[in-house]
N, C-alpha and C positions, 0 to 999 in steps of 0.2 A: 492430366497432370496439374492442371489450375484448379480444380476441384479438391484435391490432394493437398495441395498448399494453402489455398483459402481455409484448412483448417491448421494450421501452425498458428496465427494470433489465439485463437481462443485456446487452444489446448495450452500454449504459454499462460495464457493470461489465468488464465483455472490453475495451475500450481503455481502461479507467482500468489494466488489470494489464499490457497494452503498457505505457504508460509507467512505470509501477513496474519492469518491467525494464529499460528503457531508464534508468534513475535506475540502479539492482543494477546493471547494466554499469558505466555509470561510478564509480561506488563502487569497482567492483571493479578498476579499470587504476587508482585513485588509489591501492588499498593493492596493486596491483602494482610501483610505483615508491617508495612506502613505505620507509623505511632507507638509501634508497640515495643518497650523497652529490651534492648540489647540488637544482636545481629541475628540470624536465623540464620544457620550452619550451612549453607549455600547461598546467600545472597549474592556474594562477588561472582560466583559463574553463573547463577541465572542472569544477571547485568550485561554480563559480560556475552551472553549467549543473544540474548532480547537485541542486543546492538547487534552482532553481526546476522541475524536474520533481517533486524530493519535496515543496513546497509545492504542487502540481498533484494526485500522486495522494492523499493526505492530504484535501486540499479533496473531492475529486472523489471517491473513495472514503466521505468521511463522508457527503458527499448522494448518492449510491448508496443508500449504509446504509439512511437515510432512506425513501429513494424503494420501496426493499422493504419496508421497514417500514410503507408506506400503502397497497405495491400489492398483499401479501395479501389484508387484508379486502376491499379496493375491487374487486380485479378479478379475484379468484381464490375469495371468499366461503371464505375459511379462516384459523384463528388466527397471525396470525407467529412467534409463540414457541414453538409445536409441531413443530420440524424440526429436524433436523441439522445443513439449511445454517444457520440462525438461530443456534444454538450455536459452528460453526465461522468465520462470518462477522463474528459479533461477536468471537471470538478473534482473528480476522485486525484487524479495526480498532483493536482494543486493543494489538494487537502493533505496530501503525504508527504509533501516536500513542504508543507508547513510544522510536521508533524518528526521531520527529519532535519527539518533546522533547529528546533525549540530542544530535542534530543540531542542537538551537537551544542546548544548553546548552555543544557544543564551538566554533559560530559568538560566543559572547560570551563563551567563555574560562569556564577550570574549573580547578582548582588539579591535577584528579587527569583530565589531558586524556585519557591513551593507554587509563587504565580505560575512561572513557564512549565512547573510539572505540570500543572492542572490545565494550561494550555494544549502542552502534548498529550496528556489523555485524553482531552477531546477533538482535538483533530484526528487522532487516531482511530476514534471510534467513530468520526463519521467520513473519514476517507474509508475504511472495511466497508460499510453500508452503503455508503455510496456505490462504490466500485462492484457493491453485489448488484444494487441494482441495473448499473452499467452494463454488467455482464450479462444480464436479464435480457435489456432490450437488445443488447446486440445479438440474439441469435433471429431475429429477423432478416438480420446480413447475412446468415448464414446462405452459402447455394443451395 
């Protein structure tokens, strides 16, 4: 049964990084249309979509976090601070929840708006890469 459960973090964490791309996508057709004169006949729902998928892997991502962080000791009988993925993973969350702040701080307006876009794209793209790699090393944890 512990062998069974030892795989619920990663099978989470692999569709929480699905929808983190699916957020990175549309990010990325919003600063495709970017500078360019007028509105593009969907803007406000891909906006409005891109946010509630990054309020998703954000949520869903921190109770990951979590959920590895209990299921070391619990189900694997080893310290969680001793690995690589532990180091790269918490890089990766720290990088999303910078990336999720600068996102809540251009949805309620900022004096210096284009800076913190260009903040949040790049935290964005290197929390993804991150957290791939994360997900890399951690199948050594695997049983």
């Amino acid at each position: 049964m512990k062998t069974i459960l030892a795989y619920i973090h990663p099978i989470l964490q692999v569709l929480v990084l699905v929808i983190a791309f699916a957020a990175l996508r549309l990010g990325l057709a919003l600063k495709k249309y970017r500078g360019r004169s007028g509105v593009f006949h969907n803007q406000h729902e891909i906006i409005t979509r891109h946010m509630q998928l990054g309020y998703i892997t954000v949520a869903a991502l921190s109770g990951g976090y979590l959920l590895g962080l209990i299921s070391m000791p619990w189900l694997r009988g080893r310290a969680p601070f001793g690995s690589a993925h532990f180091f790269f993973a918490t890089m990766a969350l720290i990088l999303f929840l910078g990336g999720a702040y600068t996102g809540w701080r251009m949805k309620h307006g900022t004096k210096r708006f284009s800076d913190v876009r260009d903040i949040h794209g790049f935290l964005a793209y290197l929390a993804v890469f991150v957290s791939l790699g994360a997900g890399v090393m951690g199948f050594i944890l695997l049983p």
